[in-house]
C-alpha positions in Angstrom: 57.7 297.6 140.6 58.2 293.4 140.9 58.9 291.3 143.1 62.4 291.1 143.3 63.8 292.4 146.4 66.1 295.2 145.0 67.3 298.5 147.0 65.3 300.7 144.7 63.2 300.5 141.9 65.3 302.9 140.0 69.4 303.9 140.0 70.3 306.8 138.7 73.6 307.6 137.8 74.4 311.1 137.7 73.2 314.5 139.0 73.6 316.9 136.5 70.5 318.6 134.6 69.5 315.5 133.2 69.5 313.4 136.1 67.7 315.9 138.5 65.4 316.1 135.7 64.5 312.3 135.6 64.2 312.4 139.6 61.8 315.1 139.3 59.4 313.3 136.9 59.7 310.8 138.5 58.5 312.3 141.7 55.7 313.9 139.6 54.9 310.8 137.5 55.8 308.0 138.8 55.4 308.6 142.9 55.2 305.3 144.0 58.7 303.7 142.9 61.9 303.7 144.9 64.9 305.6 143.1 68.1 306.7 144.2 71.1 309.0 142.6 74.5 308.5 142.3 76.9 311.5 141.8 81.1 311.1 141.4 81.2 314.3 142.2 80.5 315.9 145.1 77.4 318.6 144.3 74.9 318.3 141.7 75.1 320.5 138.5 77.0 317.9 136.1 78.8 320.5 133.7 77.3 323.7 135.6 79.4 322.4 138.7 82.4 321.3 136.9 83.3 324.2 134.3 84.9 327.2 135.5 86.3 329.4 133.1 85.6 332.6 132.4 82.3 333.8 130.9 81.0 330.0 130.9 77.3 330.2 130.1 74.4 328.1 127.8 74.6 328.3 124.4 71.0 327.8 124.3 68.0 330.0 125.4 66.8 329.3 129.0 63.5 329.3 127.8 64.1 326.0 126.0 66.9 324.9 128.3 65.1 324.8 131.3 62.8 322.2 132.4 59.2 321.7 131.0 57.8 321.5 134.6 59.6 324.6 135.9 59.8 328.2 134.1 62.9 329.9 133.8 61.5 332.8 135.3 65.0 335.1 135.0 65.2 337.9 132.2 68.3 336.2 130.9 68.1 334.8 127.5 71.8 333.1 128.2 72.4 332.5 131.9 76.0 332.1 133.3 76.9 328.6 134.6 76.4 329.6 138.6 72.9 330.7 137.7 72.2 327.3 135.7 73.9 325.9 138.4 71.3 327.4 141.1 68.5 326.6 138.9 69.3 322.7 138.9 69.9 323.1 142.5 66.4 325.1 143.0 64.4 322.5 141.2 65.8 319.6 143.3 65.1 321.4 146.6 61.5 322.2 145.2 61.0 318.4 143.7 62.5 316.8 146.9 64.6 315.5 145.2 68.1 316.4 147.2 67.6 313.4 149.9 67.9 310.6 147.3 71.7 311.5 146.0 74.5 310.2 146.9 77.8 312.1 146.4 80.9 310.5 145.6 79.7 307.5 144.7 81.6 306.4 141.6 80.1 303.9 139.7 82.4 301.0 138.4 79.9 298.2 137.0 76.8 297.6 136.3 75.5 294.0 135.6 72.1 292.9 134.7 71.4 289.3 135.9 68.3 287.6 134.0 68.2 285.1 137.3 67.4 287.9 139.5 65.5 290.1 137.6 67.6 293.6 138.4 70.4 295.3 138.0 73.7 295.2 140.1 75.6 298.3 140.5 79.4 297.7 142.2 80.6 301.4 143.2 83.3 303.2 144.9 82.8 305.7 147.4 86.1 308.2 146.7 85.7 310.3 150.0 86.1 306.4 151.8 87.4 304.7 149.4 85.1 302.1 150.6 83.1 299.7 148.0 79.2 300.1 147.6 76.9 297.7 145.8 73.2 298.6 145.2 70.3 296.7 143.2 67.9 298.0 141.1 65.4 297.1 138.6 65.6 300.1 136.5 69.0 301.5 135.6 69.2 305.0 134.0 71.7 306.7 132.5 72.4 310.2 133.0 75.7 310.9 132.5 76.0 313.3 129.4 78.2 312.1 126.5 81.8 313.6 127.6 84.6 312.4 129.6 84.7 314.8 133.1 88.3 313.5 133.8 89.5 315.3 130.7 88.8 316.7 127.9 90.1 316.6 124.1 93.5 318.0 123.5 95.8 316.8 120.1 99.6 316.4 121.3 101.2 319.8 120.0 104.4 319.4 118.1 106.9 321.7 120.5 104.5 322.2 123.5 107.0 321.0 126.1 109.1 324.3 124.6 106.4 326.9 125.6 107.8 328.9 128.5 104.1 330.4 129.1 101.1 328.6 130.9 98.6 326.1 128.8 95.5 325.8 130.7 92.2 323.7 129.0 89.0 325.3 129.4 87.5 322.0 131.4 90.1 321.9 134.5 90.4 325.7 134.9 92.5 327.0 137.4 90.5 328.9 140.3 92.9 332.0 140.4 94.3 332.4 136.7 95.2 336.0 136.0 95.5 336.9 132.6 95.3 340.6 133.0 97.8 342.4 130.4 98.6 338.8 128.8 98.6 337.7 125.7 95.8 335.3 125.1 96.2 332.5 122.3 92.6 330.4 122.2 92.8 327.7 120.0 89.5 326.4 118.6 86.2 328.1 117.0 83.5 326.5 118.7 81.1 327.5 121.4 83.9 327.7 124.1 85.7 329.5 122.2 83.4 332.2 121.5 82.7 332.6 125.4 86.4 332.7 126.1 87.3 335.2 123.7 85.5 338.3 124.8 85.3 337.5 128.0 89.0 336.8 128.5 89.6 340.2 126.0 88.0 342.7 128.7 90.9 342.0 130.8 93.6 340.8 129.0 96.3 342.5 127.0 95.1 340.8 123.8 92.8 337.6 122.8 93.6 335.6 119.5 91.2 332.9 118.6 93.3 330.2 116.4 90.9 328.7 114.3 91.4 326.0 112.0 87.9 326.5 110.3 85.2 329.0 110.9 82.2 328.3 112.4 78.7 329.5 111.7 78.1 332.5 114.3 75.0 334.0 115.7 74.4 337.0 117.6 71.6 336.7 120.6 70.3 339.1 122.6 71.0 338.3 126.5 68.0 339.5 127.7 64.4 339.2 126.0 62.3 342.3 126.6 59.4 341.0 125.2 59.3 338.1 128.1 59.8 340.5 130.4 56.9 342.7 129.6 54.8 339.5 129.9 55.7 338.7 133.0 55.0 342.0 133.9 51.4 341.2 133.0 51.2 337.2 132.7 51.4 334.5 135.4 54.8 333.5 135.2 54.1 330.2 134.1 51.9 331.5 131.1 54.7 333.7 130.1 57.1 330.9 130.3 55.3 328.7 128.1 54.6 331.4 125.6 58.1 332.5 125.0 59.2 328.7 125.3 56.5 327.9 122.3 58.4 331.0 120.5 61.9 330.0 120.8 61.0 326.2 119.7 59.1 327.3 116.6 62.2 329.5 115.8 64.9 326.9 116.6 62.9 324.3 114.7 62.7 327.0 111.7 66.1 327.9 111.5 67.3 324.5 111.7 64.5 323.1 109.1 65.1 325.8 106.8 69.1 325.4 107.1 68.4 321.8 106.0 66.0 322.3 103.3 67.7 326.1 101.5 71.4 325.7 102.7 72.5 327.9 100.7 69.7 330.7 101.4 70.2 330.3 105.2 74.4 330.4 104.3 73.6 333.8 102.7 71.2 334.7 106.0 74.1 334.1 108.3 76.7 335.9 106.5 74.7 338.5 106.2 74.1 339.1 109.7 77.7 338.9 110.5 79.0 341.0 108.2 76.5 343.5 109.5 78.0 343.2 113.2 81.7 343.5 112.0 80.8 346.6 110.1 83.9 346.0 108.0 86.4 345.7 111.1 87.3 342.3 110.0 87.7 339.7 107.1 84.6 337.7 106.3 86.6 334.6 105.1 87.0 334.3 109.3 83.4 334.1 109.4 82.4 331.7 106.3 82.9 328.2 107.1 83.2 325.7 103.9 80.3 323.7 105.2 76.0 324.1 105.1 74.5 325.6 108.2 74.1 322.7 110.7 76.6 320.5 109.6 77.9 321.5 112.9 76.6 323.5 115.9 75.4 327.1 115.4 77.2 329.1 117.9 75.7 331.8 120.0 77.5 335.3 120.3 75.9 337.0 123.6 75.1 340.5 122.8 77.1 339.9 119.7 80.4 340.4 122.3 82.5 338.6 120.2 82.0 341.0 117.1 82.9 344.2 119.7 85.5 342.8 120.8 86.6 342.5 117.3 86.0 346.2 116.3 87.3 347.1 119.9 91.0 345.6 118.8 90.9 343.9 121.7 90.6 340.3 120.4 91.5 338.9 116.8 90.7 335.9 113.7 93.0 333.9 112.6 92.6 331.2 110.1 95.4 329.2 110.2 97.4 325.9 111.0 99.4 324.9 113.9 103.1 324.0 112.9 104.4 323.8 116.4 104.5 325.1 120.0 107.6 327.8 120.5 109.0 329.1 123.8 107.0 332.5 123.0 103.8 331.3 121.3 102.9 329.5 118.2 104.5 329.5 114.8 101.7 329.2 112.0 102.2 327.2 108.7 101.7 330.4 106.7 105.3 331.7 108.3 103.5 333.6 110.9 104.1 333.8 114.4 101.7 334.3 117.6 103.0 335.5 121.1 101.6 334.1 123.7 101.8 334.0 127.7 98.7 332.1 127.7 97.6 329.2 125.5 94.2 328.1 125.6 93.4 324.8 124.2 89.5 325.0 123.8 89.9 322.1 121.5 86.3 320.3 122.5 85.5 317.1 124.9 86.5 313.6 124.7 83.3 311.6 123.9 82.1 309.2 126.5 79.1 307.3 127.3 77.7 306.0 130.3 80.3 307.7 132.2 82.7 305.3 131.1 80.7 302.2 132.8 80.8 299.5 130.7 78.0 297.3 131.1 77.3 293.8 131.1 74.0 291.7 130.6 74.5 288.3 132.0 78.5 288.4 132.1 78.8 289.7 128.6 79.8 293.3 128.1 77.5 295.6 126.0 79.7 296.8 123.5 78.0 300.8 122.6 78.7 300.6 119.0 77.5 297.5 117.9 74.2 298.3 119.5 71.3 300.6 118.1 69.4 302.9 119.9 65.5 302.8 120.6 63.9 305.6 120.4 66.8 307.4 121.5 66.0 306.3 125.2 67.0 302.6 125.4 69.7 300.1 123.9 68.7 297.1 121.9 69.6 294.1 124.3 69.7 296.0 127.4 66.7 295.2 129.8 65.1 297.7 132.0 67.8 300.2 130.9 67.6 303.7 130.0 69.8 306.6 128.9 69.0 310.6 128.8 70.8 312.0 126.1 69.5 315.5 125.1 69.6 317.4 120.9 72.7 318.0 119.5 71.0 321.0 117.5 68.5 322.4 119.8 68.4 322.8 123.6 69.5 319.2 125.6 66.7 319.4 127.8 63.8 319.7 125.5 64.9 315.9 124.8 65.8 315.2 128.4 62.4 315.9 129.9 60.2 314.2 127.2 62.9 311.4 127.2 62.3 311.0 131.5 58.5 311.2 130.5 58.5 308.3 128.3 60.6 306.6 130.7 58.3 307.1 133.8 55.5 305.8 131.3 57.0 302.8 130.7 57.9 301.6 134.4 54.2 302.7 135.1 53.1 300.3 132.3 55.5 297.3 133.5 53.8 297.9 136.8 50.5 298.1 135.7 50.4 295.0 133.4 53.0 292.9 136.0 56.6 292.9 134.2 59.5 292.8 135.1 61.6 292.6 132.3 61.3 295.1 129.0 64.0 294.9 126.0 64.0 296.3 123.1 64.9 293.7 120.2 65.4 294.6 116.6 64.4 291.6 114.8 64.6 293.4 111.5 68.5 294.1 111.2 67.8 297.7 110.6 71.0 299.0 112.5 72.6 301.6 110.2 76.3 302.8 109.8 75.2 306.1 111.4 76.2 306.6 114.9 73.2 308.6 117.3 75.0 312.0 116.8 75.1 311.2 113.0 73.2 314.4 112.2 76.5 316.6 113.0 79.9 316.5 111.2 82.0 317.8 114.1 85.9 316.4 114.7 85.0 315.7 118.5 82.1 313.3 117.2 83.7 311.9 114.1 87.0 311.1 116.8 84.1 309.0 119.1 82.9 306.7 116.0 84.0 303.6 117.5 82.6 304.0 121.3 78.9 305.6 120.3 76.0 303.9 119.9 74.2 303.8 116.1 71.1 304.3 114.9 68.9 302.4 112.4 67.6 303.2 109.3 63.8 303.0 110.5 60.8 303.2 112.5 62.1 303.6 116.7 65.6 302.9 116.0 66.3 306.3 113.8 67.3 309.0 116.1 65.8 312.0 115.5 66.7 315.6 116.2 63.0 316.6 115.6 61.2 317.8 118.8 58.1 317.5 117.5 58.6 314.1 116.3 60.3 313.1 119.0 56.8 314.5 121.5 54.6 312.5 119.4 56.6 309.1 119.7 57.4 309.7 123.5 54.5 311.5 124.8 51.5 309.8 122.2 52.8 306.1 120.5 51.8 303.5 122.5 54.9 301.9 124.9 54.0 298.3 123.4 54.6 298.6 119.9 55.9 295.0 118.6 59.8 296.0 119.4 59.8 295.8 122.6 59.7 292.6 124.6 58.0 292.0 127.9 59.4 288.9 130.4 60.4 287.5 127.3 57.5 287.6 125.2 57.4 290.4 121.9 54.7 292.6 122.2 52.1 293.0 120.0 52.3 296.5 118.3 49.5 298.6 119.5 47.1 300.7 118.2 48.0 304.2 117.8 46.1 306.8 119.5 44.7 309.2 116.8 46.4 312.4 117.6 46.3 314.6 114.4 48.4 316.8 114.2 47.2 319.8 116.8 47.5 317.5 119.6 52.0 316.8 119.4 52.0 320.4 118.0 50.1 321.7 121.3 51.8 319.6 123.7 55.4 320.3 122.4 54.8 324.0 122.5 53.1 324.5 125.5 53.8 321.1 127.8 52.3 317.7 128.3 
């Protein structure tokens, strides 16, 4: 890629979908650079390998969820976390991919040094315990936007008094029975709706706690109409067609939930109140807020709703007062008994896996900074980072988001640099942080350590995929905001693309 002596080209850092998924393109796309991976832990999966409870699965339809360059070719509209799991695993075996991570490896810093041209990255190698340093001219990020060490919990008044076990959904005990208990889950969102009826087949009864309700959605797990194409249908053409399917319906739903809130409110009640057949309360089910404000949650097989006709598992809508040595006492008087508590209270936000970079000896503080294109930092040279949507699937963003980036090494090479930065020379950074476009607790409690977006042109992050194809796939990579060994480029001329074009390759690949 330059001239620099470096150990690869490209670091990696992380093994999860996003990070086999940048490997992969670059295998496909960008064959003749060096890269490595480095994984703290010690498989590959990212959240597939490290949550364990029960019933864990996407909240997204594999169709979309798996990557452009390999179908989903299982029946399953929402696969179970071993199965995800064993598809990441799959399409690093198939990409040759497996021989360039390294497990364990815990990255500590990561310094760019304008002398040298590269990035340094200090490490620690927790099976040894020995240090690691490795060099690279392209650093990217592909660490996901949570903290893996823990997740979010608030400190419950009383808890130390409960006599029964509190277990959090992110550091799951392997052998937990909860047969004949009484299950407390506290929290409404897509955890929590996996837990519940999962946990309800077994146990002696589930409550979900919830402060607020969430806006629910029943899926079917398995998509017959995908499976009588690839009865007929190469399973790559089948793939693509129901892939083209789900994204035009995904990008309805949420375009239409944006545009007729209310219409879309009355949609979604609708169907729910349809599923509970009157076994339940609607105000459960009617959150205060417009569709999309926060996450849709799936309901597989609309599980959650039997459950709830089944008496098996319960709604309630209430506050926590404190923790007692029996259960929880409500702020409407109430009590709930409980032998189990389940926090499923959401993630701690964290980016870069906590690394806190530094370009020559001054660290990169994430919030001051605004995002290009949703790929790089502004001020942070030959640096990426693969954050997937927030309201559709992650990886429709991840692959098109390792696309661009394999472009724009491919460019540096072609044209000699060695150095690209984005600079925003126009002030445009806004107060809006890149997850802006959702009003959840666990993002509004990450303000102050996520990057923000601007209030234009590359530095708006958008939650549009096809947007998002035509800038990534289509715009040129020198566009007068980034800078090349120094020098600003001049913006180039825009390849006509129409509008078929985007449309084509979002739905059916680059």
């Amino acid at each position: 890629m330059t001239d620099t002596a470096t150990d690869f080209d490209v670091m990696i850092v992380g093994a999860g979908i996003s990070g086999i998924g940048m490997a992969a393109h670059m295998k496909e796309k960008a064959p003749g650079h060096s890269f490595a991976i480095v994984e703290r832990r010690d498989n590959l999966g990212g959240t597939w390998d490290l949550f364990r409870y029960p019933g864990i699965r996407s909240d997204s339809d594999m169709f979309t969820f798996g990557y452009n360059f390999r179908p989903w070719t299982g029946g399953k509209v929402l696969a179970d976390g071993a199965s995800i799991k064993r598809y990441v695993a799959e399409t690093a075996k198939e990409n040759d991919v497996e021989k360039h991570i390294r497990y364990s490896v815990a990255v500590k810093n990561a310094e760019w040094a304008s002398a040298d041209k590269c990035w340094t990255v200090t490490a620690e190698n927790e099976q040894t315990g020995d240090q690691e340093t490795y060099t690279a001219n392209f650093l990217v990020g592909c660490t996901g936007y949570y903290n893996y060490d823990q997740g979010y919990k608030p400190d419950f008044p009383g808890e130390s008094d409960f006599k029964g076990q509190v277990v959090h959904p992110q550091h799951w005990p392997e052998n937990l029975d909860y047969t004949g208990k009484k299950v407390v889950v506290i929290g409404s969102g897509a955890t929590a709706i996996t837990l519940v009826p999962t946990m309800a087949e077994n146990a002696a009864h589930v409550t979900m706690l919830q402060r607020s309700p969430t806006y629910l959605m029943p899926l079917p797990s398995t998509d017959k109409i995908t499976l009588a194409m690839q009865k007929v249908l190469p399973a790559r053409t089948a793939y693509r067609l129901t892939r083209a399917r789900n994204i035009s319906i995904s990008r309805f739903l949420f375009e239409r939930s944006r545009k007729s809130p209310k219409a879309m409110r009355r949609l979604f009640l609708s169907i729910i109140k349809r599923q509970l057949n009157g076994k339940a309360d609607m105000r459960h089910f009617s959150p205060d807020y417009n569709p999309w404000d926060q996450r849709l949650c799936v309901v597989k097989d609309g599980d959650l709703f039997e459950a709830i006709k089944a008496g098996s598992a319960s709604i309630k809508t209430d506050h926590i007062e404190r923790f007692t040595e029996t259960g929880i006492h409500l702020k409407s008087g109430e009590e709930l008994e409980a032998d189990i508590i389940v926090p499923a209270t959401g993630l701690d936000i964290q980016m870069l896996g906590g690394i806190k970079p530094r370009v020559d000896g001054r660290e990169v503080v994430l919030k001051d900074k605004v995002i290009y294109k949703n790929v790089m930092l502004e001020g942070m040279p030959n640096a990426g980072m693969i954050f997937g949507y927030t309201n559709i699937s992650w990886t429709l963003k991840a692959d098109i988001a390792s696309e661009y980036l394999c472009r724009l090494i491919n460019h540096m090479d072609r044209k000699g640099y060695e150095v690209a930065v984005p600079r925003d020379t126009e002030n445009s950074r806004g107060d809006e942080t890149i997850l802006g476009s959702l009003d959840a607790g666990y993002i509004k409690r990450a303000e102050d350590r996520l990057p923000r977006q601007g209030t234009h042109g590359p530095w708006k992050a958008s939650q549009d995929y096809l947007t998002d194809v035509k800038i990534l796939r289509f715009e040129p990579i020198e566009d007068g905001y980034l800078e090349f060994d120094g020098q600003r480029s001049l913006a180039g001329q825009s390849q006509s693309t129409g509008f078929l074009r985007p449309l084509r390759s979002a739905l059916f690949g680059s």
